[in-house]
C-alpha positions in Angstrom: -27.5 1.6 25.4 -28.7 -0.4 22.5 -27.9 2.5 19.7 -24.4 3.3 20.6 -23.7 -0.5 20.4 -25.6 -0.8 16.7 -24.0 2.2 15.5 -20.1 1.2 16.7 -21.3 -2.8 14.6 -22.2 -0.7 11.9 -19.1 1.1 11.6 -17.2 -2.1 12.1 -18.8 -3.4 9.3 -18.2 -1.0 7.0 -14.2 -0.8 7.6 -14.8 -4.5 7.1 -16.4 -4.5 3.9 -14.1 -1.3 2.6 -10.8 -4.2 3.9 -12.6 -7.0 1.7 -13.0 -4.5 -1.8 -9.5 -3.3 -1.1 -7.6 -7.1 -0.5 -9.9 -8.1 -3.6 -8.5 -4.9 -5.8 -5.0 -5.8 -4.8 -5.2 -9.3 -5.7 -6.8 -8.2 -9.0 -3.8 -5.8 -9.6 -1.1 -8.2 -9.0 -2.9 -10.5 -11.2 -3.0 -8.3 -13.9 0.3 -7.0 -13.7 2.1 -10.4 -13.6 0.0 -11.3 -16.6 1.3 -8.0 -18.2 4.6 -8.6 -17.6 4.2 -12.4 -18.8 2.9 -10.9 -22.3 5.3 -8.0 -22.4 8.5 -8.4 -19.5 9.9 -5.3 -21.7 7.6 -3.4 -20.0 7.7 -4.8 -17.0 9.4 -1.2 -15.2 6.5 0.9 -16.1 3.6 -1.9 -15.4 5.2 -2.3 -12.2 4.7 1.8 -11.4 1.4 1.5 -12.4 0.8 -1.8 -10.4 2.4 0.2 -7.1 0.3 3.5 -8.0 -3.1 0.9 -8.5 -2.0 -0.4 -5.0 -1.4 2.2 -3.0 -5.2 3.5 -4.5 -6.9 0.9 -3.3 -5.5 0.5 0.0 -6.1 4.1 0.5 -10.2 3.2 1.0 -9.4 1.3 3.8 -7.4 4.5 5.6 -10.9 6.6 4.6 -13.3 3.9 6.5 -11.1 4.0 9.1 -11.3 7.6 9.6 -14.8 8.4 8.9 -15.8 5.6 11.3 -14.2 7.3 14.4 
């Protein structure tokens, strides 16, 4: 009774943690990007891809811990 219930906080936990790194990467890329784009709003079509790309990356961790845990 004890295990099952350890093991299911355990793999809260981690989706949690793998939530946190990816909200903390996102912020970090907008960040970035916006700061790109304030240096160089020439470029501001192909920092914006990569921002997206970067993005899409990071959330995609989340989706992993997700699976794995169930």
């Amino acid at each position: 009774m004890l295990i099952p219930m350890f093991a299911e906080m355990t793999g809260n936990l981690h989706v949690a943690a793998a939530a946190l790194g990816a909200a903390i990467g996102v912020g970090l890329i907008g960040m970035k990007a916006s700061e790109a784009v304030g240096r160089n709003p020439g470029a501001a079509t192909p920092i914006l891809v990569q921002a997206i790309l970067s993005t899409a990356f990071a959330e995609g961790i989340v989706f992993f811990a997700i699976y794995l845990v169930k």
